[in-house]
N, C-alpha and C positions, 0 to 999 in steps of 0.2 A: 236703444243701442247707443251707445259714446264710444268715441276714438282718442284715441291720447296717442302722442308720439314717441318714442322711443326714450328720448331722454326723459323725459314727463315720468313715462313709467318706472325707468332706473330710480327716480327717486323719492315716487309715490307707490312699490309697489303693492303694498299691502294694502291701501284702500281700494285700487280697483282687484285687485283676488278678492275680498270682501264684498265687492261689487257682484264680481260672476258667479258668487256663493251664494246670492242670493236672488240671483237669476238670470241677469241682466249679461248681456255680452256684449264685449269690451274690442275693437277692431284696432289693433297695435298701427303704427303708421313708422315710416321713415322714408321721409321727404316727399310726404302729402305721395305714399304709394301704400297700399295696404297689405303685408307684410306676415301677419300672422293675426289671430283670433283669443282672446280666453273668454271661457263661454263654463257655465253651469256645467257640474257631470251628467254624462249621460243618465236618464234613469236607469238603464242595465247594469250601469257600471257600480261594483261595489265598491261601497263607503271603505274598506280594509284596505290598503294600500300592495299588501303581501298579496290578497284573493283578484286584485283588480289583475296585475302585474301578472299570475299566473294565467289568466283570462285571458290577455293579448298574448302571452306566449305559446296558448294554445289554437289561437286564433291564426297564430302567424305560421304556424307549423313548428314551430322551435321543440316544443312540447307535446306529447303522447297522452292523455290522461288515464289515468289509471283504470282498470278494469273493473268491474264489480263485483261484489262477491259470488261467487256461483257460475260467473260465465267462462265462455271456454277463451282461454288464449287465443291471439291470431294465428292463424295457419301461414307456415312459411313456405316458402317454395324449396326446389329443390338448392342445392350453393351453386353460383356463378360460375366457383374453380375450386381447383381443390388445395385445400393447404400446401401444400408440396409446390403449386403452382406458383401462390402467392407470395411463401419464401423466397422462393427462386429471384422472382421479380423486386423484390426486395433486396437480396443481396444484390444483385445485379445494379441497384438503384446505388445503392452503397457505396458500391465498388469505384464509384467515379470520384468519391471523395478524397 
């Protein structure tokens, strides 16, 4: 494990990313406190940058992943309010502008 300091890293930073790429992980510094990490990807983590990206956004809830084929949709419940209502609340919201 090596530590480099902040400015160090602004100007070297393509040898330690080369560093963590090849396994090794790198503890960022500023002012002898330690600050942030770059480290190998995880093994789960996919090499595609698009599939990694959707991964954490499914992780994060951002994202829904898609169904399978053959399976049944989610079941929804019954609505909250009724359109009529929701209008209402709406213009009403409006109105103040």
């Amino acid at each position: 494990m090596r530590s480099v300091g902040i400015r160090v890293l602004n100007s070297k930073l393509s040898e330690y990313v080369r560093l963590a790429a090849s396994g090794e992980t790198v503890l960022v510094t500023d002012r002898d406190r330690v600050v942030a990490e770059i480290g190998p990807p995880r093994s789960t983590r996919s090499p595609v940058l698009a599939d990694a990206m959707l991964a954490d956004a499914v992780r994060k809830g951002w994202l829904t992943p898609a169904l399978s084929p053959g399976s049944e949709p989610p079941r929804g419940g019954p609505p909250e309010a009724a359109l009529s209502v929701l209008l209402g609340e709406l213009e009403g919201d409006r109105s103040d502008r």
